[in-house]
Structures are given as C-alpha cells and as structure tokens.
Steps between C-alpha positions, in 0.01 A plus 500: 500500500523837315701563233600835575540608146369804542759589704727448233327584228542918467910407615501359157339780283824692461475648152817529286612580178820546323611839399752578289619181279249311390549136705297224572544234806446285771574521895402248731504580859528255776249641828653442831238589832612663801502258816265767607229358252197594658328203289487172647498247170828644339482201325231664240656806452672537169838432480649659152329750260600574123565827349446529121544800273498675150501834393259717723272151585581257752374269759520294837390140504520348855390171563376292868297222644751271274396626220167533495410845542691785311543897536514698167580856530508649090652826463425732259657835516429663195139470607552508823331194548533228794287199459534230772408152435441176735531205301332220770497163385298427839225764394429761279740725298457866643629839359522865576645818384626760757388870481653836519458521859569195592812495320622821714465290820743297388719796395491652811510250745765482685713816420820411373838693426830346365818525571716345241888372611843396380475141600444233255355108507517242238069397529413265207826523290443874529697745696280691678494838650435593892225749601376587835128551546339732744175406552335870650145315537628242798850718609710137368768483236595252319762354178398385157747416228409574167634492127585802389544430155108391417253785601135440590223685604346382794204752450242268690674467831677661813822481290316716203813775570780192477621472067671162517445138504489396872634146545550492878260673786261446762142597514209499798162478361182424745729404757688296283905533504668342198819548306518449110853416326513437168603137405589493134468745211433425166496786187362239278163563260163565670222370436236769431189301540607564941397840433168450371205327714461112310173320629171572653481665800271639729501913572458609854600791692825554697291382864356194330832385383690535818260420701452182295898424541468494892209219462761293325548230762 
C-alpha cells in the first residue's frame, strides 16, 4: 500500500503571513476526500492538518499512518525560505528546501481568479466571507469562504493572488479531490521553535524526497 503523500504534500505548502496587525494563531482544518478519490486505501490519507502562525513565519504540520509519519512545511518569508521536513519514526528523518523555480510551479499552477461575494458563513466561530473561484487552467469554478478580517499571503501556491485566511475550499492535486474546512481557531501564543528546523535530518533534493514519500507503504 502507498501512502500517497506526495500527492498531498505540495496541497499543503500554502505560504501565509499576516499583514497588517501583528497576530499570531492557530487553524486546524479537518480534510474531507471526494468520493471520486482516485486512491484506493483512503484509510491512510490524512485526515486533519494544523495551521500555525506569527508575524511573517509560519508553518503546516500534518500528521498520518496514526501517527507515525509527519509533514513539516516551515515558512519563512522574510527569507523567502521553504524548508520541508519528514519526520518518520519508521525510517529516516528527510528534509528539503524548495527553489526559485520550483516555487513558481506552485504559483502558477492552476490559474486562479476570485470573485469575492455578499454572502456570509459562520466556519469555526468565525463569520466568513463567500468568494467564487474561476479556475482558467481546467474551465471549473468553484466557492471558498474566507475571513476577511486576518490577511495572509499565500505567496507559495495557486492562491498566491487571494489576501485572506481561507478556512473553507476544495483543492485537486495529482488527481486527488479534497475539501479543507477549518475546525477550530485559536489566537493563542506560538511557539517559535515550529518555525525553526529542531533535530537531525537528512538533506536531499526535491525528487529524492517525493519520490521517497510514494515508497511509504
């Protein structure tokens, strides 16, 4: 059986970081798949992901395989640094940082323009804004709701042009539909150490890392 991290893994790499009033936080998101899940052991597939941010640094720790393996994305955007880490109690740690141009792949890819809307949702204890999503890459649109009152920068992903928290909207990546709402929000103290890489890890390239996650079994 694969774990079809890999899959998942660049869906996750969505930098953000607050602009505007200085804020701090924590959103976790609950991951819902498509009955259209190309990927016959759903069962592995990871089921929430966690959101944590400070200033212009944040991260994304997602965990699967009940625990046992789990996805580190560290974002640093004054540097413009974004280090991946596989914490593997089942192997070896591995760890990676992306490059310029791979980092405009996942700009690019798919083409996305927003429409933002009247309509309102209460998402986490939150009310949340309406937009409509026109993806011009696969002729689809789509809604996401998103808090308007916490801005982000998204500068590592399809939704680099999108300023705001996203708590609720669906995203296809390898094949892979799936729809992320955000579960609970917390403003409380962060953490810093998140943000920096704690323990020994082995450097590889961005092929020997993914290609590593799809021999998970």
């Amino acid at each position: 059986m694969k774990w079809t991290f890999a899959a998942l893994f660049l869906f996750f790499f969505a930098a953000c970081r607050q602009e505007g009033k200085v804020g701090e936080g924590r959103v976790t998101y609950r991951i819902n798949y498509s009955a259209e899940n190309p990927y016959r052991f759903k069962a592995a597939l990871p089921s929430t992901t966690d959101l944590f941010f400070k200033n212009n640094k944040a991260c994304f720790i997602t965990s699967a395989g009940l625990g046992m393996i789990k996805l580190v994305n560290i974002l640093d955007h004054p540097h413009a640094k974004y280090t991946s880490l596989l914490i593997n109690n089942l192997g070896e740690n591995l760890a990676f940082t992306y490059q310029d141009e791979e980092i405009k792949v996942l700009e690019e890819t798919p083409e996305l323009t927003f429409e933002e809307t009247a309509q309102t949702k209460v998402i986490a204890g939150l009310v949340c804004n309406k937009a409509i999503v026109h993806d011009r890459t696969h002729n689809i649109v789509f809604d996401i709701y998103y808090y308007r009152k916490l801005k982000m920068n998204y500068a590592s992903s399809p939704y680099k042009s999108f300023n705001y928290l996203l708590m609720e909207y669906p995203h296809t990546i390898n094949g892979l539909p799936m729809q992320l709402s955000a579960t609970a929000i917390d403003f409380s103290e962060v953490d810093t150490n998140l943000f920096t890489v704690q323990g020994e890890f082995k450097w590889v390239d961005n092929m020997r890392f993914f290609t590593y996650l799809d021999g998970l079994k």
